[in-house]
C-alpha positions in Angstrom: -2.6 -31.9 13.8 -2.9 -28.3 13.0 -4.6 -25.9 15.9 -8.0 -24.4 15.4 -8.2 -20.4 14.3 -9.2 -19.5 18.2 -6.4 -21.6 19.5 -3.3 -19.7 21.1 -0.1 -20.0 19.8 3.7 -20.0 21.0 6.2 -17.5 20.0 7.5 -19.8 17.1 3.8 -20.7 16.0 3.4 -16.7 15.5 6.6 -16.1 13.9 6.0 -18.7 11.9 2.7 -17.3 10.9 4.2 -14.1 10.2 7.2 -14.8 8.5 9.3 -13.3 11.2 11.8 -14.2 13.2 10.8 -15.2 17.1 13.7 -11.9 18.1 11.6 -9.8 15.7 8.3 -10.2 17.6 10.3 -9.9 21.2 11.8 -6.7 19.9 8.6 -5.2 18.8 7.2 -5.5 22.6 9.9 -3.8 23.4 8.8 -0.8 21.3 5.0 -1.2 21.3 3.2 -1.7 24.5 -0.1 -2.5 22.7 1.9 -6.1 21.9 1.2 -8.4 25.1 1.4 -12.1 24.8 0.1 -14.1 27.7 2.6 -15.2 29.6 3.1 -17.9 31.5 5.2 -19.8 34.2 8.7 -19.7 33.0 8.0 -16.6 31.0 6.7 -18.7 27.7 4.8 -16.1 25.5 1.1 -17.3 24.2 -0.4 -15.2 21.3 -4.1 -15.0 20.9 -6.1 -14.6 17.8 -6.2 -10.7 18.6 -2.2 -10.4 19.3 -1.6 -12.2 16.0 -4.1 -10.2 14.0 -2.3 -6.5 15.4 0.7 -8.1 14.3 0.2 -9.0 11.0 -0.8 -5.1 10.8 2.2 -4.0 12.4 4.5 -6.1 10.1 2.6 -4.9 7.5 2.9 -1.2 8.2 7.2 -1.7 8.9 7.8 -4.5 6.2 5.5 -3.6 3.4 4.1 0.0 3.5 7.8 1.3 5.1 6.6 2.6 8.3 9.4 3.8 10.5 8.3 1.8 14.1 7.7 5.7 15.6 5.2 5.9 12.8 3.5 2.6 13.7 3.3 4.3 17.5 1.8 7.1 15.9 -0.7 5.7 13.6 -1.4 3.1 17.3 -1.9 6.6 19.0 -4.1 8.7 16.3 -6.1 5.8 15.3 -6.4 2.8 17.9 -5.4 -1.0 17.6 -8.1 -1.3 15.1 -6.4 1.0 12.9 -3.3 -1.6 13.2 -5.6 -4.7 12.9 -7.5 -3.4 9.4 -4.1 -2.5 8.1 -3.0 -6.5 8.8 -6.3 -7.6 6.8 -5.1 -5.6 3.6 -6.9 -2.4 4.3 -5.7 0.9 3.1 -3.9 2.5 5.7 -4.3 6.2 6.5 -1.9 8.3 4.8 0.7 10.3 7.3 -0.1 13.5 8.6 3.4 14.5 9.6 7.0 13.6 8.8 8.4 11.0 11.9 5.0 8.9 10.7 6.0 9.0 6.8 7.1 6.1 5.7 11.3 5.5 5.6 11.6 5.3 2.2 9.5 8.5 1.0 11.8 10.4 3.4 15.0 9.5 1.9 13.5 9.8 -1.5 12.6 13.3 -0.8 15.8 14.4 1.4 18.7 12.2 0.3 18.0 12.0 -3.6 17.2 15.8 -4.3 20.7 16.1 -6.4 20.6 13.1 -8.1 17.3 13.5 -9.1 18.1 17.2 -10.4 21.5 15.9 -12.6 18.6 13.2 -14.3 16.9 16.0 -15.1 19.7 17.6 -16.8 20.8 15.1 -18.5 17.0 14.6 -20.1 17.2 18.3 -21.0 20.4 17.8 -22.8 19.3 14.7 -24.7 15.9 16.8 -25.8 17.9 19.0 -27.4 20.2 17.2 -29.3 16.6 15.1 -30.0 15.2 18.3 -30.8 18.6 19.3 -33.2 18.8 16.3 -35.2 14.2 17.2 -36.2 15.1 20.2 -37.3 18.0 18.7 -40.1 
């Protein structure tokens, strides 16, 4: 029998949920301390409705959008857990006002593929004129 919306769920309930792995959702309380599961005896980790919904935005923001997790502490800090929770429900998220909250993948785009990016460009230079060459005959 499947649990009600309101109902709490265990650690492999949520990551379930998510499409995580149970490590994953231990590591980010480790690195956000807006994550808190209820615990109880024995240390078993309970997730409400409201932990699960900031999660989905957090996996959202490092899985999909390419947040770096200081980013995701950032955006938590500028903008509140409602910020994180509108972000899990598909909303647009805010775009970064500095550089550590960027997303990883438009850093490295920007920094580590400068060259390579510049070479293309010659090459496509090179290829217009000869393009341009064969017109004019």
């Amino acid at each position: 029998m499947a649990k009600g919306p309101e109902a709490f769920r265990t650690i492999s309930e949520a990551a379930d949920e998510l499409h995580v792995p149970q490590h994953v959702l231990r590591f980010w309380e480790t690195k956000f301390t807006f994550i808190k599961p209820m615990k109880r005896a024995g240390g078993r980790r309970f997730y409400r409705p409201s932990d699960i919904a900031v999660l989905r935005g957090v996996r959202r923001l490092l899985h999909e959008e390419g947040y770096t997790i200081k980013g995701v502490q950032k955006l938590h800090r500028e903008h509140g857990i409602k910020h994180l929770v509108a972000a899990g429900e598909g909303d647009a998220v805010a775009p970064p006002a500095s550089t550590e909250a960027k997303p990883a993948a438009a850093r490295r785009t920007a920094a580590g593929h400068t060259a390579a990016l510049l070479e293309a460009l010659k090459d496509l230079e090179t290829a217009k004129r000869r393009l341009d060459g064969l017109l004019r005959k």
